[in-house]
DOMAR-52849 format. One line per field, with one value per residue (C-alpha): x, y, z; residue number from 1. Coordinates in pm, 1 decimal. Each point is the difference from the previous one (the first is absolute). Last residue first. Layout:
<sites>
px X ... .
py Y ... .
pz Z ... .
seq NUM ... .
</sites>
This chain:
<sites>
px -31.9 383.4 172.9 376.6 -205.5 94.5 -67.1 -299.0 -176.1 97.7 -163.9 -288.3 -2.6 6.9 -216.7 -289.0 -63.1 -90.4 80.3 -166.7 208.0 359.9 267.2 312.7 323.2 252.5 -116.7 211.7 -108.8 220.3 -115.4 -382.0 159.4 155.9 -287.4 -270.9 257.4 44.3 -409.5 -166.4 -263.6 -263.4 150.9 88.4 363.5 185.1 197.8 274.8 41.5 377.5 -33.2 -261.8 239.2 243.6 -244.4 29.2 -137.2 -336.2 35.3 -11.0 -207.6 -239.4 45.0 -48.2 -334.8 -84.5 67.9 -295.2 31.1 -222.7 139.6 106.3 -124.2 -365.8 171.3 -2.8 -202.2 210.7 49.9 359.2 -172.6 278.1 51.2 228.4 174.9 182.8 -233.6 186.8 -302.1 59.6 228.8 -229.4 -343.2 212.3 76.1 -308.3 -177.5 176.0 -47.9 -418.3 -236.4 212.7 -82.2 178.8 -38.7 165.6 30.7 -126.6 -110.2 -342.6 79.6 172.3 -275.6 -217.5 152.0 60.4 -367.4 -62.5 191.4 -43.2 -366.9 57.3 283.3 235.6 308.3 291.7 11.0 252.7 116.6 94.4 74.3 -118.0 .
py -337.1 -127.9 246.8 209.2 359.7 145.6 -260.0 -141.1 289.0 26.8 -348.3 123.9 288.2 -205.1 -291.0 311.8 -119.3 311.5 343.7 217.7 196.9 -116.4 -72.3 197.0 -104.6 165.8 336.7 232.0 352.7 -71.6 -371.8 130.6 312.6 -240.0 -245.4 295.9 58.3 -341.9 -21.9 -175.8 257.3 -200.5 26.0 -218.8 61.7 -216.7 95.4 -195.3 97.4 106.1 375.0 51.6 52.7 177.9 199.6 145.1 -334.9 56.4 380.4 -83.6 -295.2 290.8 208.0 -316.3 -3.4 360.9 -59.2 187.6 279.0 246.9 246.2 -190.0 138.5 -101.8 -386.6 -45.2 -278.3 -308.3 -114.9 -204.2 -264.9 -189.9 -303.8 3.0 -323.8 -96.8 204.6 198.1 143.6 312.3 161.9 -194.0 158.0 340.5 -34.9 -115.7 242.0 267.9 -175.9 -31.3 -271.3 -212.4 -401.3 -271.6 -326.4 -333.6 -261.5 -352.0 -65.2 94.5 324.4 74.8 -83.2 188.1 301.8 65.2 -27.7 218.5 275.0 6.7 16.0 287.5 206.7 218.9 -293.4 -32.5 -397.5 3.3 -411.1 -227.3 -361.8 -300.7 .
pz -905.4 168.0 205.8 6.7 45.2 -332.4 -207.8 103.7 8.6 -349.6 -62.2 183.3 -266.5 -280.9 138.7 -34.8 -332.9 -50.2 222.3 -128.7 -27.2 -88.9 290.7 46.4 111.8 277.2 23.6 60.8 -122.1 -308.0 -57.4 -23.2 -259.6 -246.6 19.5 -103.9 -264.7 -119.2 -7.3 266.2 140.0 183.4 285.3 275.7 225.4 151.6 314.5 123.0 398.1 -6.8 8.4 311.5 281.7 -216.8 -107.9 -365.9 -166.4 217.0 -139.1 -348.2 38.0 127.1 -289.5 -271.3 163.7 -18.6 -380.5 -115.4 272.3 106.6 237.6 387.0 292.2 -24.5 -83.1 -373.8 -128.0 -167.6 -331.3 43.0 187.4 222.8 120.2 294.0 78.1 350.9 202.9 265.7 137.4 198.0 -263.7 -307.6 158.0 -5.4 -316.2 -164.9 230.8 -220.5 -352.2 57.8 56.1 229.9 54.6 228.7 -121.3 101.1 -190.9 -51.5 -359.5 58.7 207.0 -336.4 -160.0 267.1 14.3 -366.8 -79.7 301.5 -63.1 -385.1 67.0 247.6 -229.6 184.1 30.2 166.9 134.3 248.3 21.5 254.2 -166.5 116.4 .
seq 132 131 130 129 128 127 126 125 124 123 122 121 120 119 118 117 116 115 114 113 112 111 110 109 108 107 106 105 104 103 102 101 100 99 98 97 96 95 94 93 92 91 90 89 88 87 86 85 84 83 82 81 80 79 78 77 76 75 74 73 72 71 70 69 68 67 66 65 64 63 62 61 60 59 58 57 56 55 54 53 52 51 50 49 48 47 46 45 44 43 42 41 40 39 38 37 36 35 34 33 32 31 30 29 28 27 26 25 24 23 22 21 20 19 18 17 16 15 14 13 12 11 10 9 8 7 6 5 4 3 2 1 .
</sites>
C-alpha cells in the first residue's frame, strides 16, 4: 500500500480516483488546490503525489492555468518536500506540454483520462518499489 496526495479540483475525478486506487490498496489523501497540496504533502509525507495540472487559484494566488505545475514547483523547492516523485495528469501531451511538466519537476505524467487505468497503477508501481 502506497500513501498517495491525490491533487485534484474536480469531484467526479476525486472520487473515481479515490476509490480505484482505494481498490488497489492505497492510501489517499486529497487537496483541491496547489497551496494545500503543499502543505498537505509537508505534514503528510506521502510517498507519490499525483498531481492535476488545472487547478483553482487559492484567493491569494491570480489565475493560473498551470497552478499545478506551480505547486510541484515549490514541493521540488523544499528540501523537505523534493524527493516525493510527483506525477502529474493532464490532458496536454504534446512535446511542449512534456517539456514544461519535466521543467517544474515532475517526474512522469499521466494522460487524462486516465484509460486503461493499469497505466497509471503501473506508474504507481514504479515509483513507490510495489507490485499493481
Amino acid at each position: 500500500m502506497a500513501k498517495i496526495l491525490l491533487v485534484e479540483d474536480d469531484e467526479d475525478n476525486i472520487g473515481l480516483l479515490t476509490r480505484l486506487l482505494e481498490h488497489h490498496g492505497h492510501a489517499i489523501t486529497v487537496a483541491t488546490d496547489g497551496a494545500t497540496a503543499v502543505v498537505r504533502a509537508r505534514e503528510d509525507r506521502p510517498e507519490l503525489i499525483l498531481m492535476d495540472l488545472e487547478l483553482p487559484p487559492t484567493p491569494e494566488e491570480s489565475p493560473d492555468p498551470n497552478a499545478g505545475l506551480e505547486a510541484t514547483r515549490r514541493l521540488k523547492a523544499d528540501p523537505e518536500t523534493a524527493g516525493i516523485p510527483v506525477i502529474a495528469l493532464t490532458a496536454h501531451t504534446m512535446a511542449l506540454h512534456q517539456e514544461r511538466i519535466a521543467a517544474a519537476g515532475c517526474d512522469a505524467f499521466q494522460e487524462k483520462p486516465i484509460y486503461p487505468f493499469e497505466n497509471l497503477l503501473n506508474k504507481i508501481a514504479q515509483f513507490t518499489q510495489r507490485d499493481v
